[in-house]
KENUDREN-473828 format. One record per atom (N, C-alpha, C, O, CB): residue in one letter; atom name; x, y, z. Coordinates in nm, 4 decimals, padded with zeros to 6 digits. Each point is the difference from the previous one (the first is absolute). Glycine has a CB too. Layout:
// KENUDREN-473828
  resn  name        c1        c2        c3
     A    CA         X         Y         Z
...
// end
This chain:
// KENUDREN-473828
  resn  name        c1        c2        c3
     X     N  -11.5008  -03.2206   07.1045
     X    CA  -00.0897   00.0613  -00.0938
     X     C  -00.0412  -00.1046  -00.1020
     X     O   00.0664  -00.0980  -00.0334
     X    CB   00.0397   00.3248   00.0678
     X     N  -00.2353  -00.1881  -00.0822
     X    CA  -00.0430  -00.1051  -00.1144
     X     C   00.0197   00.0583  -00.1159
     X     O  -00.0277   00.1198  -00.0043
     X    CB  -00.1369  -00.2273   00.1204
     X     N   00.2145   00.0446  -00.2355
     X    CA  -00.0079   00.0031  -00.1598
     X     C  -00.0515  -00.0325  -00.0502
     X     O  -00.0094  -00.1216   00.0164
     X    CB   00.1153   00.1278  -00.0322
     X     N  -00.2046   00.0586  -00.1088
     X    CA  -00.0493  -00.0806  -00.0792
     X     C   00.1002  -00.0597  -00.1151
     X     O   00.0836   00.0842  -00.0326
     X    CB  -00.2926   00.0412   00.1008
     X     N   00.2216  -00.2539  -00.1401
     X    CA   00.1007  -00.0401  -00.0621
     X     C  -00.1062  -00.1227  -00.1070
     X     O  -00.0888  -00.0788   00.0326
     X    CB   00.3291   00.1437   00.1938
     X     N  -00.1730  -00.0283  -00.3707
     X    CA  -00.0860  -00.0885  -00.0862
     X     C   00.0859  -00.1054  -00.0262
     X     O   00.1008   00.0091   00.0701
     X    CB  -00.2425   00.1592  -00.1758
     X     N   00.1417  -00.2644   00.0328
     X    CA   00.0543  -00.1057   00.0210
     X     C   00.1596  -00.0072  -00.0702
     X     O   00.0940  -00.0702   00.0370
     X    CB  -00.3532  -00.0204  -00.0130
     X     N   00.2533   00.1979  -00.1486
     X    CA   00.1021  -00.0069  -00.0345
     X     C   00.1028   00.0325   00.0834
     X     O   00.1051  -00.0628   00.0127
     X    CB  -00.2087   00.0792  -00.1843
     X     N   00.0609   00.1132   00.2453
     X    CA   00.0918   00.0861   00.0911
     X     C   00.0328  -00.1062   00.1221
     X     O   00.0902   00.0467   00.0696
     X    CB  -00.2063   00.2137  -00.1327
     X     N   00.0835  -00.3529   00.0972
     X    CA  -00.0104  -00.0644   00.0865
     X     C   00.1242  -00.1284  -00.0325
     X     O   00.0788  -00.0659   00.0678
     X    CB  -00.3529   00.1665  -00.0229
     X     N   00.2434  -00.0911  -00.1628
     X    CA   00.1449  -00.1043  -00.0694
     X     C   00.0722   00.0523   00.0025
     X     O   00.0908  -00.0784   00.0274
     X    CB  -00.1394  -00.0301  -00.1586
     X     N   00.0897   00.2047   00.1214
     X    CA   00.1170   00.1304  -00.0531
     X     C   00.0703  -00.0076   00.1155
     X     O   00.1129  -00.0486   00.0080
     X    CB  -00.2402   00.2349  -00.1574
     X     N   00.0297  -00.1139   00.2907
     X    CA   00.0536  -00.0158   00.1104
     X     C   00.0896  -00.1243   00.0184
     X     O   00.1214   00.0062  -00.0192
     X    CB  -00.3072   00.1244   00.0843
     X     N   00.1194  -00.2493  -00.0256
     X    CA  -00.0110  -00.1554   00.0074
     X     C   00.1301  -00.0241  -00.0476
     X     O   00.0858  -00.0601   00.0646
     X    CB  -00.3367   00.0064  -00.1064
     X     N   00.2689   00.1099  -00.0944
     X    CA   00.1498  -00.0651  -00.0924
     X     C   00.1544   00.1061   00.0479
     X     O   00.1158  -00.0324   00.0265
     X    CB  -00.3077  -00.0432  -00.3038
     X     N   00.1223   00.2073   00.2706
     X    CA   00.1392   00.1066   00.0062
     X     C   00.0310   00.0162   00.1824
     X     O   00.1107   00.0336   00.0421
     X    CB  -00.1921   00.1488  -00.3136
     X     N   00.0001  -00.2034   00.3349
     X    CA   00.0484   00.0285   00.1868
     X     C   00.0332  -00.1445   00.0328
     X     O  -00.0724  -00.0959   00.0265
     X    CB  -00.1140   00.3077   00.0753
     X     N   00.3640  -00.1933  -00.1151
     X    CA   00.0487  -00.0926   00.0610
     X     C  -00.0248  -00.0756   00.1234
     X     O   00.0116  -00.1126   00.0483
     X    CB   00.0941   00.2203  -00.1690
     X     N  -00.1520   00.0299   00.1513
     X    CA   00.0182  -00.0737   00.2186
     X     C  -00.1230   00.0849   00.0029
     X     O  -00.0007   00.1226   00.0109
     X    CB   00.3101  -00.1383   00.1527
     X     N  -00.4175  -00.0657  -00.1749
     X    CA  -00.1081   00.0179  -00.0157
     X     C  -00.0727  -00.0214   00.1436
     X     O   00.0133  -00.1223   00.0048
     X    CB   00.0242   00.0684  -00.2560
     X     N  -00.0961   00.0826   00.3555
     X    CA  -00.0320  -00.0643   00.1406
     X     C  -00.0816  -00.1006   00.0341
     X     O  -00.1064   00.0350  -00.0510
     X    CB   00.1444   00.1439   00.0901
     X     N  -00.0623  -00.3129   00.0309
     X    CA  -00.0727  -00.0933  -00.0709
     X     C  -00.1324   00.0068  -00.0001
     X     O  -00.0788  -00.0641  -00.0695
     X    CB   00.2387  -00.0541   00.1043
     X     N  -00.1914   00.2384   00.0858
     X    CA  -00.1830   00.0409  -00.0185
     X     C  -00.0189   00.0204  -00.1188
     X     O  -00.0703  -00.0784  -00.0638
     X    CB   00.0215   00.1949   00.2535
     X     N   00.0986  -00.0218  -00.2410
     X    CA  -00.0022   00.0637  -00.1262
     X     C  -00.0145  -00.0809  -00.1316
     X     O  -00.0894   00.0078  -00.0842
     X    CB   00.2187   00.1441   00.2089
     X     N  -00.0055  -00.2417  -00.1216
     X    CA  -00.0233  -00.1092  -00.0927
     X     C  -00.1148  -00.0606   00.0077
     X     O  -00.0807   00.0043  -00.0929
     X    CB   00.2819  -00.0359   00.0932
     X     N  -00.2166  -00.0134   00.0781
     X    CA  -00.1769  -00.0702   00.0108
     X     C  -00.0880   00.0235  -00.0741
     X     O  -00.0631  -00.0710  -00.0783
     X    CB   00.0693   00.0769   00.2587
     X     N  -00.0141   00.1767  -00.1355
     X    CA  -00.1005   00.0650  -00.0622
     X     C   00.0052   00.0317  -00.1267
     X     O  -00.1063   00.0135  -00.0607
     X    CB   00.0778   00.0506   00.2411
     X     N   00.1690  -00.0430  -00.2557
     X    CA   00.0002   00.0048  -00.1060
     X     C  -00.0260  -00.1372  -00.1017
     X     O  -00.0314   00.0212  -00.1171
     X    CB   00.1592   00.1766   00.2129
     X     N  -00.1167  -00.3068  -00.0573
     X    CA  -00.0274  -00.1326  -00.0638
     X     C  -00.1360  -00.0601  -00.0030
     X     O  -00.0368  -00.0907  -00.0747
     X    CB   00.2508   00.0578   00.1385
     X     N  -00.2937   00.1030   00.0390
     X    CA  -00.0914  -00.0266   00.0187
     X     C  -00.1231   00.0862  -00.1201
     X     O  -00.0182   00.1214  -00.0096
     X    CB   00.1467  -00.1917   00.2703
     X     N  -00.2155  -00.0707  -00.3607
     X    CA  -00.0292   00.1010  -00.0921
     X     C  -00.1297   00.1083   00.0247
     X     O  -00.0044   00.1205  -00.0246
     X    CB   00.1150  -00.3038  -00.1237
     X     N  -00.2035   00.1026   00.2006
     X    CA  -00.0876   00.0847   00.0630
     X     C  -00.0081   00.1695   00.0655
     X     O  -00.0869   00.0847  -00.0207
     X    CB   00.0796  -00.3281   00.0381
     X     N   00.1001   00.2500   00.0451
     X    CA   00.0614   00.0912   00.0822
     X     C   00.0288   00.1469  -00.0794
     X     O   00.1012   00.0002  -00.0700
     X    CB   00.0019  -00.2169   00.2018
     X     N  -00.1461   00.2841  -00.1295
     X    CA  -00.0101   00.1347  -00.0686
     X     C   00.0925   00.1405   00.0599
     X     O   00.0383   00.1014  -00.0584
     X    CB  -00.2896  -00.2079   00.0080
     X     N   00.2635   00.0681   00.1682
     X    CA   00.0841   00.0748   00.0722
     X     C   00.1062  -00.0435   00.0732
     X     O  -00.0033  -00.1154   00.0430
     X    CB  -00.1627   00.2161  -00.0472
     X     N   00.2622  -00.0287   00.0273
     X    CA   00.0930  -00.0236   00.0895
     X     C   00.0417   00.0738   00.1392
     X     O   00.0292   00.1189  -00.0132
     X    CB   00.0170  -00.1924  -00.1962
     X     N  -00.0403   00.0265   00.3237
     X    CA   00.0778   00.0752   00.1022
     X     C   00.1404  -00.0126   00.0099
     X     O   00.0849  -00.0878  -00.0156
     X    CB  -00.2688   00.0708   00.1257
     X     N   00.1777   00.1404  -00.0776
     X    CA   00.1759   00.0396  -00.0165
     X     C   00.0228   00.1079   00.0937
     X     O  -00.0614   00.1062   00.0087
     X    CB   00.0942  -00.1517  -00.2676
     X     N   00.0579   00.0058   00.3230
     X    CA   00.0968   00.1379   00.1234
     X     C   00.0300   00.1444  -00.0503
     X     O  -00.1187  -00.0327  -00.0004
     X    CB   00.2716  -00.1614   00.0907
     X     N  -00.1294   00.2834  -00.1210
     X    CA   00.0383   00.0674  -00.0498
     X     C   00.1930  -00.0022   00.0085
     X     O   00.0668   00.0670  -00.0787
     X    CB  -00.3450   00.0326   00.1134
     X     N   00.3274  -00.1685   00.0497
     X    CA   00.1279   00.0011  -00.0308
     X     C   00.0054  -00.1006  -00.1440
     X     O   00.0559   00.0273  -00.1062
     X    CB   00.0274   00.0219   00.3856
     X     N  -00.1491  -00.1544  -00.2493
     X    CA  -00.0440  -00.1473  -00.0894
     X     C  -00.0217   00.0934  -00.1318
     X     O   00.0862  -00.0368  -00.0799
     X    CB  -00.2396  -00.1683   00.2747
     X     N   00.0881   00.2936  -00.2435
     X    CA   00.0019   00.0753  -00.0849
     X     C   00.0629   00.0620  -00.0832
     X     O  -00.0062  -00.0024  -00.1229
     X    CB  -00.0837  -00.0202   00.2297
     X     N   00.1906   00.1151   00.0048
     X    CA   00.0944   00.0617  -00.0653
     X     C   00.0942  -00.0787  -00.0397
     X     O   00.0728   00.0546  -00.0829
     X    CB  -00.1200   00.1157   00.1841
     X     N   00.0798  -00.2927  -00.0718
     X    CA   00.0995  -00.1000   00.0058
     X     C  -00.0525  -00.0516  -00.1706
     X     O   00.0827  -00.0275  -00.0869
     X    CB  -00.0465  -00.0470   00.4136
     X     N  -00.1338   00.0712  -00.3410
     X    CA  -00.0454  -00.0433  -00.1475
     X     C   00.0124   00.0651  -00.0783
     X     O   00.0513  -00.0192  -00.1103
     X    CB  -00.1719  -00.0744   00.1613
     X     N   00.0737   00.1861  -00.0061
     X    CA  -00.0022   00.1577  -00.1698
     X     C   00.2017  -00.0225   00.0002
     X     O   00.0425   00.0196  -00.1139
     X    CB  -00.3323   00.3043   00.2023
     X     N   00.3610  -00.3455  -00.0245
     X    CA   00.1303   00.0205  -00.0053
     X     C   00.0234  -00.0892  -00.0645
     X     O   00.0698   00.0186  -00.0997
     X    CB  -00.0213   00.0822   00.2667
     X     N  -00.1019  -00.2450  -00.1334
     X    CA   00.0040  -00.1034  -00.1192
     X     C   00.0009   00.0438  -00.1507
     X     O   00.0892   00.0251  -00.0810
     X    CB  -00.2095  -00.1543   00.2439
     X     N   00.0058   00.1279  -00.1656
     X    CA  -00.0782   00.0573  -00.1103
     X     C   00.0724   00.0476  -00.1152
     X     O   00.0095  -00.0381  -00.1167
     X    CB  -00.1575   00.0963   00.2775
     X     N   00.1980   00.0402  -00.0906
     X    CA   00.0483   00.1192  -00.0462
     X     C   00.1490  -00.0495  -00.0145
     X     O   00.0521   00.0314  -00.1071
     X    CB  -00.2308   00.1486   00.2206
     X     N   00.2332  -00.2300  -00.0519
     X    CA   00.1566  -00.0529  -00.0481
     X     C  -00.0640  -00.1087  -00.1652
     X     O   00.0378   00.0270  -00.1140
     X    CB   00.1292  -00.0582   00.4601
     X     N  -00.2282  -00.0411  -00.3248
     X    CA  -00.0253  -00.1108  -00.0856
     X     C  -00.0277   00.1074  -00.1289
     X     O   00.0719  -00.0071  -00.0996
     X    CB  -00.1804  -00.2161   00.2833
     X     N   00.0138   00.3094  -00.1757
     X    CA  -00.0533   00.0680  -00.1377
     X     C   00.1128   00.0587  -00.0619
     X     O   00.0207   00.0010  -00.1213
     X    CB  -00.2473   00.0570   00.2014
     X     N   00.3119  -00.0004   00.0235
     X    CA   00.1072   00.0496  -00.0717
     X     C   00.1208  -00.0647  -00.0204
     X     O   00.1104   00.0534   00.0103
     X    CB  -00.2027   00.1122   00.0559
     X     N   00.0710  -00.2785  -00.0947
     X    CA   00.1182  -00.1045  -00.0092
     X     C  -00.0604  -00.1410  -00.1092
     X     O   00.0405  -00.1117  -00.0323
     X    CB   00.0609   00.1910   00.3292
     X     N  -00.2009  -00.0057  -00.3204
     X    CA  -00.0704  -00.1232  -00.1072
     X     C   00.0244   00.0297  -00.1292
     X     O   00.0238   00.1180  -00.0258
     X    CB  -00.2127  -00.1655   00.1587
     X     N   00.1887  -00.0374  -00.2266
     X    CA   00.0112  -00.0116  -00.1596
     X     C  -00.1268   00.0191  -00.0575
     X     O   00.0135   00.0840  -00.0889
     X    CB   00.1666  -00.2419   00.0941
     X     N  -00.2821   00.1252   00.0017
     X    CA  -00.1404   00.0128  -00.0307
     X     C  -00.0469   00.1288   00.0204
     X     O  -00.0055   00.0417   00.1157
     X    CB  -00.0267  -00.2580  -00.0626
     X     N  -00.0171   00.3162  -00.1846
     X    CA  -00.0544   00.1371   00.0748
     X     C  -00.1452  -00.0037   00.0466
     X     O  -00.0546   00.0963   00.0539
     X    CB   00.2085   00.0358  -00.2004
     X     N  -00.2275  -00.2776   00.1165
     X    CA  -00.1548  -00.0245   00.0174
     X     C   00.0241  -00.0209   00.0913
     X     O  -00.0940   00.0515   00.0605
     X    CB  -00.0202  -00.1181  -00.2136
     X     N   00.2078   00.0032   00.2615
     X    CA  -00.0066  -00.0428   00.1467
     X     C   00.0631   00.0834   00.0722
     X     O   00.0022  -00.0045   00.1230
     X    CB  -00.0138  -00.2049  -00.1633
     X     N   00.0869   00.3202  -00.0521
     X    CA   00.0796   00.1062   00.0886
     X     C  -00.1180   00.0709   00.0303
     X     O   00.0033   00.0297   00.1194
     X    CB   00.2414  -00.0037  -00.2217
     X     N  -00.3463   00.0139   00.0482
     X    CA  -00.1186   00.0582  -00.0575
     X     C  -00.1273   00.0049   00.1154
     X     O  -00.0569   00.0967   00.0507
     X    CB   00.1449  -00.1936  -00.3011
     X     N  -00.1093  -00.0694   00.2711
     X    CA  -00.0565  -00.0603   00.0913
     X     C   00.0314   00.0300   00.1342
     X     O  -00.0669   00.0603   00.0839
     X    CB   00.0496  -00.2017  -00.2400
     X     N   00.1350   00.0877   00.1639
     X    CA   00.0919   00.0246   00.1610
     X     C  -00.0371   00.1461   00.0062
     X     O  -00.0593   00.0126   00.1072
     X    CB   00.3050  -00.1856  -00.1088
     X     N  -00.2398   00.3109  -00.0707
     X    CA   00.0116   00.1250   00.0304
     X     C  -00.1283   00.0280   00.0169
     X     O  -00.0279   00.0836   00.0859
     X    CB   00.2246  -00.0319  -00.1901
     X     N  -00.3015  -00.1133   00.0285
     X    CA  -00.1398   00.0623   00.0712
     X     C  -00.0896  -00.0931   00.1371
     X     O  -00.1069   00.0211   00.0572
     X    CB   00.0772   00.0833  -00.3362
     X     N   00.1336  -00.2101   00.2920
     X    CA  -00.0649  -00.0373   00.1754
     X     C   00.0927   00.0833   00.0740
     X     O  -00.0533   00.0476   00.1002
     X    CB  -00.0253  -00.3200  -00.1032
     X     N   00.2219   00.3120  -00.0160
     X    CA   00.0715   00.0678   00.0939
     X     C  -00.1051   00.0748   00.0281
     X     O  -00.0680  -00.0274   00.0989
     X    CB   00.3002   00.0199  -00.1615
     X     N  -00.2734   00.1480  -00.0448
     X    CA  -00.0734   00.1047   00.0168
     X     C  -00.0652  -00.0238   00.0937
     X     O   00.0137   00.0476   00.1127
     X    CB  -00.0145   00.0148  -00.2974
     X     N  -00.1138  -00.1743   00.1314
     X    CA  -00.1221  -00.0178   00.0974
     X     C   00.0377  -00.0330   00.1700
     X     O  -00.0391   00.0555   00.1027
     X    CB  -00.0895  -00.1571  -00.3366
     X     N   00.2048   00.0074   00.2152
     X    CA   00.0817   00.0001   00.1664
     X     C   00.0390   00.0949   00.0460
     X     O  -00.0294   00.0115   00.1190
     X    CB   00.1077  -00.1736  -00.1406
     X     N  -00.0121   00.2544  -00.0276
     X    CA   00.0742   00.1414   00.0661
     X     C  -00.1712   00.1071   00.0146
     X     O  -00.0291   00.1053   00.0569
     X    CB   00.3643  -00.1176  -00.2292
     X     N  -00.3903  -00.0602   00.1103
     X    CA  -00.1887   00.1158   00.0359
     X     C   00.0013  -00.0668   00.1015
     X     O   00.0207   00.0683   00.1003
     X    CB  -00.2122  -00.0114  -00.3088
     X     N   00.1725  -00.2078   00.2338
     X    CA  -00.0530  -00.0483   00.1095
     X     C   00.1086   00.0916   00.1349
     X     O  -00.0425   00.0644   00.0959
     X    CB  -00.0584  -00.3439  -00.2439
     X     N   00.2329   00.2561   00.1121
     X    CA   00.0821   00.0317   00.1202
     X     C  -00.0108   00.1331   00.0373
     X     O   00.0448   00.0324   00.1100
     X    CB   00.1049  -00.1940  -00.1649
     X     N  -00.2180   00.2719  -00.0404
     X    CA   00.0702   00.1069   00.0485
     X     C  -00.1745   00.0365   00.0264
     X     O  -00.0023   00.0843   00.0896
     X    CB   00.3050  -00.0197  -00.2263
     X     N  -00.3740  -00.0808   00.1144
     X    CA  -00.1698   00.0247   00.0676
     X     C  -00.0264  -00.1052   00.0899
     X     O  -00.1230  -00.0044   00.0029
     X    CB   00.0128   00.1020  -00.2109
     X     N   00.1540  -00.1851   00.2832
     X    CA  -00.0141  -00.0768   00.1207
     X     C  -00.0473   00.1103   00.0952
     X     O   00.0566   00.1079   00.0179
     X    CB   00.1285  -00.2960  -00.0657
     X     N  -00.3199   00.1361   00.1177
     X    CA   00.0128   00.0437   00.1196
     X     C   00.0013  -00.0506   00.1603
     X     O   00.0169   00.0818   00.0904
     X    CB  -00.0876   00.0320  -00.2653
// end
């Protein structure tokens, strides 16, 4: 599936998904690039990221951050068709 992803969200990803896949990385480093493809397992594997990191962070602006791309990822995951 494709994402749309702005650049910040794209760092966020980039910095908090450890084991990030290396297509993926690509696309996220790449600045041009506005979207991302992603598996839907590749997906759920992130929002889980995500979501461990937000709730394990010191910062409530980045806890903040992390919780409204989760959102938007869990729209993408759960309206996939």
């Amino acid at each position: 599936m494709r994402i749309e992803l702005d650049s910040r969200e794209k760092e966020l990803i980039h910095k908090y998904w450890y084991v990030v896949p290396k297509n993926i990385k690509s696309q996220l480093v790449n600045k041009r690039r506005k979207t991302v493809d992603i598996e839907p397992d590749e997906l759920k594997d992130l929002i889980g990221y995500l979501s461990l990191e937000c709730n394990h962070c010191n910062s409530n602006s980045l806890a903040f951050e992390l919780d409204e791309l989760c959102e938007k990822l869990e729209y993408y995951d759960h309206y996939r068709h």
